[in-house]
LOZAKE-195426 format. One record per atom (N, C-alpha, C, O): residue in three letters; z, x, y. Coordinates in steps of 0.1 Angstrom, whole numbers, plus 5000, padded with zeros to 4 digits. Each point is the difference from the previous one (the first is absolute). Layout:
ALAZXY ...
***
This chain:
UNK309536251645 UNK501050055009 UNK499650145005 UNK499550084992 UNK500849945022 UNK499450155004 UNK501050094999 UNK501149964999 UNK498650175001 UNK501150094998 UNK500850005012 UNK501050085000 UNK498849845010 UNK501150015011 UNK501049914995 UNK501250035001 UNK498349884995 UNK501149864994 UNK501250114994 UNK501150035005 UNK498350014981 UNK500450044987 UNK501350085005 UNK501150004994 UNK498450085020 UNK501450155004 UNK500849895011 UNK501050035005 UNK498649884997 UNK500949955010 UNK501149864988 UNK501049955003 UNK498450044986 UNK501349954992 UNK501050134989 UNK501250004996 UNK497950075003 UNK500650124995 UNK501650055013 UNK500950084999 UNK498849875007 UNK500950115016 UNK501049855003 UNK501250015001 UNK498249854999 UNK501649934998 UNK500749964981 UNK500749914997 UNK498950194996 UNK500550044991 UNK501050084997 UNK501049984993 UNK498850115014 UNK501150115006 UNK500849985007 UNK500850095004 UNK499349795000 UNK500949985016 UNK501249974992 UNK500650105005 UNK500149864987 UNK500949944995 UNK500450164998 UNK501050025007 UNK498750054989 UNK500950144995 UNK500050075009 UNK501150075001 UNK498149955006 UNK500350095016 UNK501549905008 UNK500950035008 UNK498949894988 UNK501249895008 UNK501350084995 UNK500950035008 UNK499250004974 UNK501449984997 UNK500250205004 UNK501150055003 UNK497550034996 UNK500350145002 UNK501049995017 UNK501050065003 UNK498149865004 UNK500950025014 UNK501249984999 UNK500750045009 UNK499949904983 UNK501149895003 UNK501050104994 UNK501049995006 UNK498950124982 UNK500550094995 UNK499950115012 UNK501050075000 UNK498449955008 UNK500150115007 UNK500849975013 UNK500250105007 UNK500249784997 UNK500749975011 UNK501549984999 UNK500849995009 UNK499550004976 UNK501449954998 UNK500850135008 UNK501249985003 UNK498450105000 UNK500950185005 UNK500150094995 UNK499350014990 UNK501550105013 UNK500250134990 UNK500350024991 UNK500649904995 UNK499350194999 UNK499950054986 UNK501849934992 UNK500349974989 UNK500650035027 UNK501349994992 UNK500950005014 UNK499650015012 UNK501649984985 UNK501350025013 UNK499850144999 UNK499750084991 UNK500749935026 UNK500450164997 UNK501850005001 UNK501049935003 UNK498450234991 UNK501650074993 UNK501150015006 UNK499950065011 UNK501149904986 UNK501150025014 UNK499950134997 UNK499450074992 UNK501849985026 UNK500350155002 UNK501250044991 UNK500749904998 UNK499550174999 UNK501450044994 UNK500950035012 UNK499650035011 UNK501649944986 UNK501450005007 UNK500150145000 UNK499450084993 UNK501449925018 UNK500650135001 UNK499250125009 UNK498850025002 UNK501750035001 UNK498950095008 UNK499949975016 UNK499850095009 UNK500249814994 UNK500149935014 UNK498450014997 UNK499450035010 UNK499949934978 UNK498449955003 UNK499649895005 UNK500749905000 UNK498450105004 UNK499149855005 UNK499949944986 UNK500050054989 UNK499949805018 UNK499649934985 UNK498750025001 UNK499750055011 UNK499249944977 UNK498850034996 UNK498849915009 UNK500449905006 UNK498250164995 UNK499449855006 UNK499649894989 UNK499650024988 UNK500549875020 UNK499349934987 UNK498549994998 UNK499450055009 UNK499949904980 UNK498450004995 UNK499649945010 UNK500849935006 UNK497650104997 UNK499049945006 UNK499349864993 UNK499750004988 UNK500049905019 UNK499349894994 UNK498549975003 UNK499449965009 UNK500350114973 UNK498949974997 UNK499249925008 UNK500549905004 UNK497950154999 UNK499149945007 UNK499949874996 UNK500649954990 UNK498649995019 UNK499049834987 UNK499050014998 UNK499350055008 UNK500349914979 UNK498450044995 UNK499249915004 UNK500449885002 UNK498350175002 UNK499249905009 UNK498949884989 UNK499550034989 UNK500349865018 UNK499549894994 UNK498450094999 UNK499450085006 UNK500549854981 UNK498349994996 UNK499349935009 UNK500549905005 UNK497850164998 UNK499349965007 UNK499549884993 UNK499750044988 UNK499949805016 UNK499349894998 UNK498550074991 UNK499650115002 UNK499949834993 UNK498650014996 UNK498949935011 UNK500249895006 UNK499150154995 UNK498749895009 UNK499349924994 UNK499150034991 UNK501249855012 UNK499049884998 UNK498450055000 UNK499550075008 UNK500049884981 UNK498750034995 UNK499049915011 UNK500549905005 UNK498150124999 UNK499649965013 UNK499449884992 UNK499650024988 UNK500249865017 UNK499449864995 UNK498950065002 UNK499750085009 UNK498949854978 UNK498750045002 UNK499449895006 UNK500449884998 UNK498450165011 UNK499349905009 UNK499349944993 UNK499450034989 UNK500649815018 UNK499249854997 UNK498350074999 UNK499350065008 UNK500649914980 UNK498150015004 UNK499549895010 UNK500449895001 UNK498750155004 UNK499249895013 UNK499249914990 UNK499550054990 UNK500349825013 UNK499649864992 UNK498350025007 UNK499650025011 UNK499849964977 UNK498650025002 UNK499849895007 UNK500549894998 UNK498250165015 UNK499449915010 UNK499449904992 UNK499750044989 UNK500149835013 UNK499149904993 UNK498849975007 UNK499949985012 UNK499250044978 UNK498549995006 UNK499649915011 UNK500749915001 UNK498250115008 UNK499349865003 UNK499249955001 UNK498950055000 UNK501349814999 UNK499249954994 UNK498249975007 UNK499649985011 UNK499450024974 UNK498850015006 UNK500149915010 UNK501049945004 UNK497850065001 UNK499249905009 UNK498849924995 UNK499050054995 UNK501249785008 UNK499449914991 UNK498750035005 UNK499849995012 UNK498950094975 UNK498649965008 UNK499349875007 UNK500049894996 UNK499450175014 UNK499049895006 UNK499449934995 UNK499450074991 UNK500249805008 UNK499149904995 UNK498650065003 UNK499850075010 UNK499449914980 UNK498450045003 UNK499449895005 UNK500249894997 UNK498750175015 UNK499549865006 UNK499049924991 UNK499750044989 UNK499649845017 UNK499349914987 UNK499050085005 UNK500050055011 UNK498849974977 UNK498850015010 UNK499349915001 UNK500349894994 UNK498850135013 UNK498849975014 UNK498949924986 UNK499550074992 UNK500349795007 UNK498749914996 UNK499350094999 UNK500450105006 UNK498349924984 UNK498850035004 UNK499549935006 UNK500449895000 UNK498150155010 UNK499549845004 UNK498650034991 UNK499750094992 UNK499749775011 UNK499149924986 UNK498550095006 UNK499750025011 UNK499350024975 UNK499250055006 UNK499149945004 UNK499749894994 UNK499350175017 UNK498949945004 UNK499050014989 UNK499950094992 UNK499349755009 UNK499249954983 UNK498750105009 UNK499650015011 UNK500050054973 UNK498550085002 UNK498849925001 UNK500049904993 UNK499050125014 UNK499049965001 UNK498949984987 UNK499550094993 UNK500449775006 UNK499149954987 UNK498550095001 UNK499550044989 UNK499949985025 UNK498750085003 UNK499550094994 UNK500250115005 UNK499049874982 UNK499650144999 UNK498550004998 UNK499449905000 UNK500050234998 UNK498250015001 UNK500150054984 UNK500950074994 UNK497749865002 UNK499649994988 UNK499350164998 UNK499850095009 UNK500149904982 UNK499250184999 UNK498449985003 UNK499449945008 UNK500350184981 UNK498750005002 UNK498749844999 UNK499049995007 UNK501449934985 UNK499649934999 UNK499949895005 UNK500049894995 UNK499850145017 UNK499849865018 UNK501450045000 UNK500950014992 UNK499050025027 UNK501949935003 UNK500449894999 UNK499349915004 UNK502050074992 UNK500249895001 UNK500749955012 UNK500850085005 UNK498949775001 UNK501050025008 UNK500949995002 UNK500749964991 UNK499850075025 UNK501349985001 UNK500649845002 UNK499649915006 UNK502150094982 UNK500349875003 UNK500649955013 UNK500850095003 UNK499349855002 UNK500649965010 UNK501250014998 UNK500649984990 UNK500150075023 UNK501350035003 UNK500749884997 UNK499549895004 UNK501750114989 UNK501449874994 UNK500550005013 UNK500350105007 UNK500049774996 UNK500849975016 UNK501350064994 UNK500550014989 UNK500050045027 UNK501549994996 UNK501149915002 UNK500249955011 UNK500750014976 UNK501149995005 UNK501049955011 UNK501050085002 UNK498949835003 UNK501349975013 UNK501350054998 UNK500649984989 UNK499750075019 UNK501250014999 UNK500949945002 UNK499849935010 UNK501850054985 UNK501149875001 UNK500350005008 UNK500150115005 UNK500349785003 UNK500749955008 UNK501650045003 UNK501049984993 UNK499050065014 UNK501849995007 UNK500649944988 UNK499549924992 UNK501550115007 UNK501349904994 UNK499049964982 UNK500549904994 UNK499050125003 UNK499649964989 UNK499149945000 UNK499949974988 UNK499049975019 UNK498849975002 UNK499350004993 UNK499950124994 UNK499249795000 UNK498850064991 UNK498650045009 UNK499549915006 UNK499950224996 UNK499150045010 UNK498849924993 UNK500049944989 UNK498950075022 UNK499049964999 UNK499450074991 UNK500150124999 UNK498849774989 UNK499050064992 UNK498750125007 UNK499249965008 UNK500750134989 UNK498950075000 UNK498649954994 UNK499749954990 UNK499350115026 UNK499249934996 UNK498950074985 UNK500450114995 UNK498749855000 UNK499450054987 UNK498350045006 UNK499149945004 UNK501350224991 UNK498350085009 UNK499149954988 UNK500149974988 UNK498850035022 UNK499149954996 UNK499650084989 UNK500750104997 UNK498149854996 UNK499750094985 UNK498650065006 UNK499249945007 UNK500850204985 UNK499350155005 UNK498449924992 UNK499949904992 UNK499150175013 UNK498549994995 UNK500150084989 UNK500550115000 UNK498949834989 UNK499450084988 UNK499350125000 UNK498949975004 UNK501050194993 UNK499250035002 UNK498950004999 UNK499849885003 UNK498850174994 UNK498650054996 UNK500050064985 UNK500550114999 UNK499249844989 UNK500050114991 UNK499350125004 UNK499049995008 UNK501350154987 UNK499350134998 UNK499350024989 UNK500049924991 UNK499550205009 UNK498950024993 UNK500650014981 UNK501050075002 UNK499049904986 UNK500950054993 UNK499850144994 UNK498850045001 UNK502050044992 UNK500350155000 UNK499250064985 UNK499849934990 UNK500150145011 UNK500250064986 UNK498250004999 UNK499149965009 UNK500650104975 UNK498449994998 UNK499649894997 UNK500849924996 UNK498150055005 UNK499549844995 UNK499650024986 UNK499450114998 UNK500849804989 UNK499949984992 UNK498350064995 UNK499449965011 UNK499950084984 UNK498549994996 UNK499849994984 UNK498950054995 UNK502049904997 UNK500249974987 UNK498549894995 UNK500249885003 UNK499050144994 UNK498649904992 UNK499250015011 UNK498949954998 UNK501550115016 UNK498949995008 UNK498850164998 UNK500350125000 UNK498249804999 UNK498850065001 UNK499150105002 UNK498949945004 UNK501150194997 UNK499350095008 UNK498550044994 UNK499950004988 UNK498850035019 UNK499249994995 UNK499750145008 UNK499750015011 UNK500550094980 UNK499750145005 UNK498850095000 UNK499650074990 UNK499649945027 UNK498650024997 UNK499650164998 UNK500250075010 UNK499449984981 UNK499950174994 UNK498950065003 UNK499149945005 UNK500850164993 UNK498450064999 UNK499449994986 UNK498849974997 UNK502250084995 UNK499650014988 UNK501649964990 UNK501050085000 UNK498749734992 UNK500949954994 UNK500450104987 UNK501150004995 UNK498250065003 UNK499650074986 UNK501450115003 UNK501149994995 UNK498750085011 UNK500950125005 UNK500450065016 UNK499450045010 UNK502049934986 UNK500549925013 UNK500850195003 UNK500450094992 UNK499349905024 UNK500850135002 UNK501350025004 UNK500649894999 UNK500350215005 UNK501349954994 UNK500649905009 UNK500549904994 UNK499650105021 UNK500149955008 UNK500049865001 UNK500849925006 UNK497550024984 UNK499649874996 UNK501349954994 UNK500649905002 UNK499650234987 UNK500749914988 UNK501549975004 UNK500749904997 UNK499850235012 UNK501549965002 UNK500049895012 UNK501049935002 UNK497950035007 UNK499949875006 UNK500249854993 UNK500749915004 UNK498450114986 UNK500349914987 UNK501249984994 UNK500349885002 UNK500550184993 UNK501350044992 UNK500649945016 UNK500549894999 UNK499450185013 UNK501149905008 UNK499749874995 UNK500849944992 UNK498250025012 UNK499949855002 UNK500449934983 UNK500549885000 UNK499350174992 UNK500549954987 UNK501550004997 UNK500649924992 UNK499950195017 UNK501550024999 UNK500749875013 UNK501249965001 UNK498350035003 UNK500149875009 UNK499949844991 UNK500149885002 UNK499650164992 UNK499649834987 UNK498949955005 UNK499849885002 UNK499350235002 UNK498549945007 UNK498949994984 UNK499650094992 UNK500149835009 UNK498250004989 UNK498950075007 UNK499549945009 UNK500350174987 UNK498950115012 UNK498449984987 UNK500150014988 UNK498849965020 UNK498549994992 UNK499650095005 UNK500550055010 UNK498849994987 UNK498950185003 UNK498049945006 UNK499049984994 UNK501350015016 UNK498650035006 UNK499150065004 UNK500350115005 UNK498049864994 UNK499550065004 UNK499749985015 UNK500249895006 UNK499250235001 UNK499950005016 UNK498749914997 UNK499649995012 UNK499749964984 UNK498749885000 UNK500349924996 UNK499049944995 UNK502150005003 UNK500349884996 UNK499949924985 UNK500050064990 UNK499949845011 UNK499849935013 UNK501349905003 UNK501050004994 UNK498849935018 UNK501149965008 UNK500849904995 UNK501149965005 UNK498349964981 UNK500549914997 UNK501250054994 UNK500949924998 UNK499450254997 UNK501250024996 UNK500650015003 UNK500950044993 UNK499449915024 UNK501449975002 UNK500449895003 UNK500949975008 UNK498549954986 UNK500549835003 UNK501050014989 UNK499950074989 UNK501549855016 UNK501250024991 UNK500750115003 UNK501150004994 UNK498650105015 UNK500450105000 UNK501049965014 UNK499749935009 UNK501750164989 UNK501049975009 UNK499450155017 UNK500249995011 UNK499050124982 UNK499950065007 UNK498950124997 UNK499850034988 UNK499850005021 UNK498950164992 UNK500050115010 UNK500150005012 UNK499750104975 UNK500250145011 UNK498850054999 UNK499049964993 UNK501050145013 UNK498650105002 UNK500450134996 UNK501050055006 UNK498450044984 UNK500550104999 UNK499250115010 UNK498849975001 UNK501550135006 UNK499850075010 UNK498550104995 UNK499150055007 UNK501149944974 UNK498750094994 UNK498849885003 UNK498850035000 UNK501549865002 UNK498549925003 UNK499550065017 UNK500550065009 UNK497849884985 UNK499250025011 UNK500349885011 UNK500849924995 UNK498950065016 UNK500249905008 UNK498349955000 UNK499849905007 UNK499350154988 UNK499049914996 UNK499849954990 UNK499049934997 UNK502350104995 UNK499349904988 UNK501149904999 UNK500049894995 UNK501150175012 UNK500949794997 UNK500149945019 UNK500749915004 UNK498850155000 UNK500149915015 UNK499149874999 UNK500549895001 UNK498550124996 UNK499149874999 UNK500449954988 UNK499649884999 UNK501250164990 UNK500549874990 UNK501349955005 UNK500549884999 UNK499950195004 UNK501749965002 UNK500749985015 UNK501249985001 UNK498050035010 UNK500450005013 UNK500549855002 UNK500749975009 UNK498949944983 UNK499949845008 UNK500849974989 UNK499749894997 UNK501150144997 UNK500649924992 UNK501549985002 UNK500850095002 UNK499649744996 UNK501549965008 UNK500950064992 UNK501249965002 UNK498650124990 UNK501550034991 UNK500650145015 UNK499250035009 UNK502250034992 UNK500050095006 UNK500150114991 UNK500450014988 UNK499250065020 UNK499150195000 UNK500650085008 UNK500149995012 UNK500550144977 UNK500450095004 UNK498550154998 UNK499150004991 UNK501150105018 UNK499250055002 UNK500450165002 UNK500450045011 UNK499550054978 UNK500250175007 UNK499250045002 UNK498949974996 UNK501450125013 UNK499150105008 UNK499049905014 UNK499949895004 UNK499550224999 UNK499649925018 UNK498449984994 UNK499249925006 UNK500550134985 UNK498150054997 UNK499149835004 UNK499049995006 UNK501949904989 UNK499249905004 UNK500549875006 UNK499849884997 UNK501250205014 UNK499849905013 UNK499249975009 UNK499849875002 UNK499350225005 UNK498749965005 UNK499749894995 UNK500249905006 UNK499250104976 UNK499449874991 UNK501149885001 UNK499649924991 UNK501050055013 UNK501249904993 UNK500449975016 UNK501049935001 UNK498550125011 UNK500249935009 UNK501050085008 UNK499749965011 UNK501450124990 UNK500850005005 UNK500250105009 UNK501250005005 UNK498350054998 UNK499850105008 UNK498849995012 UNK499449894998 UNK500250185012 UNK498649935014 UNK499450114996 UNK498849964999 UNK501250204996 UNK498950084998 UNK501050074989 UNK501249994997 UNK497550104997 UNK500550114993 UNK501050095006 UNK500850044991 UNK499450015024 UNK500550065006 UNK501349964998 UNK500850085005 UNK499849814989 UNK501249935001 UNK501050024990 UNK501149954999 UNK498250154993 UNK501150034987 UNK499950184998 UNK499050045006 UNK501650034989 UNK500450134996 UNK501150064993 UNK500849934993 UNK499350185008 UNK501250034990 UNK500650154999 UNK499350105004 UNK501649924993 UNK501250065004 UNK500750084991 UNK500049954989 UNK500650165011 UNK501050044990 UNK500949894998 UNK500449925009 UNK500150084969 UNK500849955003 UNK501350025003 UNK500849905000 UNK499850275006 UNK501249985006 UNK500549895014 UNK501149985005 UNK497749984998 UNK500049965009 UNK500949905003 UNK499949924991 UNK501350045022 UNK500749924998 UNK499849865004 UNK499249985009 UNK501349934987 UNK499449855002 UNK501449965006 UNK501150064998 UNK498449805009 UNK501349925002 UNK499549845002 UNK498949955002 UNK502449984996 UNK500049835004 UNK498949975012 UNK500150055011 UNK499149854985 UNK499649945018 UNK500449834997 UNK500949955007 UNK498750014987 UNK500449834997 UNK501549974992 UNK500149954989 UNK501150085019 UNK500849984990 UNK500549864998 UNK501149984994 UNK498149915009 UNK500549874998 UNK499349924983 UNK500049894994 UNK499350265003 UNK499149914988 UNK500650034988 UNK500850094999 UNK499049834990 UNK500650044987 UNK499150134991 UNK500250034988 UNK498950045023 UNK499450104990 UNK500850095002 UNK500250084991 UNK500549965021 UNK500850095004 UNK501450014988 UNK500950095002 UNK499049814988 UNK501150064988 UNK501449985009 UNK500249915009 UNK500850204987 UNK501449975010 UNK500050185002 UNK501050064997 UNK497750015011 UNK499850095008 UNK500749995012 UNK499649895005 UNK501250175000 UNK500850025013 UNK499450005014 UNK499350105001 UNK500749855006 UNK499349995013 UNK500150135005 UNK501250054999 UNK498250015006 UNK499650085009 UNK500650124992 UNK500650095006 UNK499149934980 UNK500050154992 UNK498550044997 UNK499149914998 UNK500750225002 UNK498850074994 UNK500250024989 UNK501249994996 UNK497650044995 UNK500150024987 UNK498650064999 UNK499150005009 UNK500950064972 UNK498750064999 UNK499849874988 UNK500949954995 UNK497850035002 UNK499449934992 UNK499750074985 UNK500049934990 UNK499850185009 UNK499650084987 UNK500950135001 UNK500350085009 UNK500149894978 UNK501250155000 UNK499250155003 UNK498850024998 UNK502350085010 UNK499350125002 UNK499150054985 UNK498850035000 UNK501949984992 UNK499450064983 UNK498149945003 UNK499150074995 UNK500649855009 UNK498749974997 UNK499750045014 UNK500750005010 UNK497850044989 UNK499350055013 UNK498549914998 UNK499150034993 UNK500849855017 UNK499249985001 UNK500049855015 UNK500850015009 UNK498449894990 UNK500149955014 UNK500649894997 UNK500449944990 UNK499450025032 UNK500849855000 UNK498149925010 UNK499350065009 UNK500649824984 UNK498749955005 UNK500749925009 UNK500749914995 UNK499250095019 UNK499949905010 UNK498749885007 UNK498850024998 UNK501549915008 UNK498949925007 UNK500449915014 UNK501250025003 UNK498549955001 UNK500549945015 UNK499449884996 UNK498850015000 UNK501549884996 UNK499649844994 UNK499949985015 UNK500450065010 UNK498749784988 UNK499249965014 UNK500549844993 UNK499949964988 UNK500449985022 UNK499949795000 UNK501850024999 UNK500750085006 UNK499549834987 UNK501449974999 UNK501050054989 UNK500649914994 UNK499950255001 UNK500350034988 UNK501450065004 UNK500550065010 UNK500049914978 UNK501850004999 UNK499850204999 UNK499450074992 UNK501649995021 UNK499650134998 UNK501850064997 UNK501049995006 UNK498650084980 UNK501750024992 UNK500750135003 UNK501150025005 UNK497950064990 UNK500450175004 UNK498550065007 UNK498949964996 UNK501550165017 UNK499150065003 UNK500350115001 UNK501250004999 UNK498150165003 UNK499950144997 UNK501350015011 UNK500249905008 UNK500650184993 UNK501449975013 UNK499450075012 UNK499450115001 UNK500849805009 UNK499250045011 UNK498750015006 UNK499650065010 UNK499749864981 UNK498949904997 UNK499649904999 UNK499049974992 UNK501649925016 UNK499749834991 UNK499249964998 UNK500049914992 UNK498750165013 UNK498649924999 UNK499450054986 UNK498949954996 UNK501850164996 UNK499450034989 UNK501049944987 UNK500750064992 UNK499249845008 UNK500749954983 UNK499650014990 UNK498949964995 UNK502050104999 UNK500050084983 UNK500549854995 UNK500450034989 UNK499849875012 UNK500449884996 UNK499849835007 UNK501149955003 UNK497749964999 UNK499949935003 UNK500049894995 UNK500350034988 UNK499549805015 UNK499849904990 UNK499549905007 UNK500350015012 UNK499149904986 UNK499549865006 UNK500149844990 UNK499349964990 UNK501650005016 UNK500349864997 UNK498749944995 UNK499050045006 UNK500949854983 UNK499349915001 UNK499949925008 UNK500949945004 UNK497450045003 UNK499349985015 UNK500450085008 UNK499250015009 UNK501550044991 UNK500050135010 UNK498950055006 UNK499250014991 UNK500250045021 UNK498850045008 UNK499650164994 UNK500750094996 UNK498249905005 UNK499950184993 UNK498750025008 UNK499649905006 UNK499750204995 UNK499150055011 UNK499049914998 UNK499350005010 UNK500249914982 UNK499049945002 UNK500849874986 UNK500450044990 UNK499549845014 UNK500549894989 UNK501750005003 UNK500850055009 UNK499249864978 UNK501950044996 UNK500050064985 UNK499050044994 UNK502349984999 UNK500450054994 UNK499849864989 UNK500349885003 UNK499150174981 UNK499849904991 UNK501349984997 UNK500349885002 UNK500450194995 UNK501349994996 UNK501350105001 UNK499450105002 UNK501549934998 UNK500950065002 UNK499550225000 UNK499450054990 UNK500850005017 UNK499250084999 UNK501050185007 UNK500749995010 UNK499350114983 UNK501250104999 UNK498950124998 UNK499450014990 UNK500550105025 UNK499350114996 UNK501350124999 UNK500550025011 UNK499950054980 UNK500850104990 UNK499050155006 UNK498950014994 UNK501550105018 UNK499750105000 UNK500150174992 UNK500150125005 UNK500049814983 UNK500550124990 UNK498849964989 UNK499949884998 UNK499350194993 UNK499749994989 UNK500649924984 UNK501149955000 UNK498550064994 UNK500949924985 UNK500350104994 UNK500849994992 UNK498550175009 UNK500350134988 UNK501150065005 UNK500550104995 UNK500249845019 UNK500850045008 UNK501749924993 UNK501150055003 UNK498749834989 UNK500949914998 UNK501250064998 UNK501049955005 UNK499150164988 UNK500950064988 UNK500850095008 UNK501150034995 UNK498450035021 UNK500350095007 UNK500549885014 UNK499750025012 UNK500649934986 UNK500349905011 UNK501350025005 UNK500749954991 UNK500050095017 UNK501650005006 UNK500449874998 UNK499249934995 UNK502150025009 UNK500549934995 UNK499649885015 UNK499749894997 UNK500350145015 UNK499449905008 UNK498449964995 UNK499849874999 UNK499250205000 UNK498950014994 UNK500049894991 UNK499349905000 UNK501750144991 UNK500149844987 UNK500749885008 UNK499449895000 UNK501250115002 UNK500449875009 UNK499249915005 UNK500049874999 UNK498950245012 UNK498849925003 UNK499249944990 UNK499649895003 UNK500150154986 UNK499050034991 UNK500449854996 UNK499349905002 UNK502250104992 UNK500949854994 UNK499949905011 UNK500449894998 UNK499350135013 UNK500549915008 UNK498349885000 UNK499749894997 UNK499650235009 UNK498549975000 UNK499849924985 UNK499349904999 UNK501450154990 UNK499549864987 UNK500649874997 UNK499549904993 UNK501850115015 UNK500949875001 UNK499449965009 UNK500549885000 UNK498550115012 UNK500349935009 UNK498349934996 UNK499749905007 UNK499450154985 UNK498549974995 UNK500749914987 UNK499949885001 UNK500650184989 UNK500149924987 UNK501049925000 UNK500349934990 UNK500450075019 UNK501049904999 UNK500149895012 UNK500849935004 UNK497550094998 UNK500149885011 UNK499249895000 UNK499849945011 UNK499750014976 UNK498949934996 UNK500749954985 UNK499449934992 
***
């Protein structure tokens, strides 16, 4: 209850005795008044005055009614989300082509294109069968990779002196034994029957060309050969004028790169044959008839530091007895060889001993 309430019952509390105080104050005066005394010829006296009326108590004020609170707004309501649309098929993919090329080893060919497919008919149709491509040509085998095997195969290695081999001899040897080759020690006089059986023979660069040309020129085993000293003798060359020699900084490069002496040397790179550390030459010759020509001086073709001739192959006068590889570097040179230099060196013995 507010304190207005409280004084406005407090004040019709009071009303009842303010009622009875008025009600005493209106009855009149204090009393009659006094008569006059006789005699005298006086006036009679006046009489009393009547008492006022006492005035009513004021009402109390009604206490003021308190205001309605306002009724909370009601929310509105969400909004139903949208449906998500379906999505979109993939479509089917196009089939990859069966065609492919064989590597190094022959291409192979291409297969013939797979017909395609008809497509269906309207309304449910079954489309027409596709037709079926024809089937692709086989290719060609290639050449196969890697080194050729020379495990039990023969070398019959011709020296100056079997007794005491110089170092170049011996680390020539040690290749070929490190190869799984059986290497025999010859002399430059033969005689020639020691190479029957033999998968291949070399020449070491310390022989004379007069003393193993007339034992060993005609013989069908193939022959590798260092240094140029006895090409004249052995046919391969039209004059003395046809061979010379060079520093070995000298740079060489590819001329025949379809042959297997060329190793897997890069077409059209230069290279040095003998590391800078050693100072000494490269023997060239300009071969005459029909000879496989591998590396020549760069900028030079007619001088090859590296030639070879096929068995029957044409050579300035006759053919070739048997497989036949002139090597323009010495054998004391072996040990100092660059790493293209050896390649040749391996390539030139795989393609003699491992071809018989």
């Amino acid at each position: 209850m507010t304190g207005v309430a409280r004084r406005c019952l407090g004040l019709v509390a009071l009303l009842p005795m303010l009622a009875l105080a008025c009600a005493a104050e209106v009855t009149g005066g204090p009393g009659p008044g006094t008569a006059g005394s006789s005699g005298g010829g006086r006036a009679a006296g006046n009489g009393g005055a009547t008492g006022a009326a006492g005035t009513t108590g004021v009402a109390g004020t009604t206490g003021v009614a308190g205001t309605t609170g306002v009724a909370g707004t009601t929310g509105v309501a969400g909004t139903t989300g949208a449906a998500g649309t379906t999505g979109v098929a993939g479509t089917t993919g196009v089939a990859g082509s069966t065609a492919g090329r064989g590597g190094t080893t022959g291409a192979a060919g291409t297969t013939g294109a797979a017909g395609t497919t008809g497509g269906a008919g309207r309304g449910g149709a079954t489309g027409v069968a596709g037709t079926t491509g024809a089937a692709g040509t086989t290719g060609s085998a290639g050449m196969s990779g890697g080194p050729v095997s020379l495990n039990g195969r023969k070398a019959l290695f011709v020296v100056d002196d079997a007794g005491s081999l110089d170092d170049g001899d011996s680390i020539l040897k040690q290749t070929l034994e490190g190869r799984g080759m059986v290497v025999t020690l010859a002399p430059p006089t033969g005689p020639a029957s020691l190479a029957t059986g033999q998968h291949v023979v070399l020449v070491s660069s310390g022989v004379g060309a007069g003393d193993f040309v007339p034992i060993w020129k005609d013989i069908p085993q193939p022959m590798i050969v260092f240094g140029n000293s006895a090409y004249s003798n052995l046919g391969w060359i039209t004059a003395s004028s046809g061979k010379g020699t060079v520093s070995s900084t000298t740079m060489a490069t590819l001329v025949d790169v379809t042959s297997p002496l060329v190793s897997d040397l890069a077409t059209g790179t230069s290279f040095k044959v003998i590391l800078d550390s050693r100072s000494t030459s490269l023997y060239w010759g300009t071969p005459a008839g029909s000879p496989i020509r591998v590396a020549a001086l760069m900028g030079q073709p007619t001088q090859v530091i590296d030639f070879a001739y096929e068995k029957g192959a044409a050579l300035m006068t006759g053919t070739a007895a048997g497989r036949r590889v002139a090597l323009g570097f010495k054998t004391d040179v072996v040990q100092s060889l660059t790493i293209e230099g050896f390649k040749l060196l391996s390539a030139a013995i795989e393609w003699t001993a491992g071809s018989n």
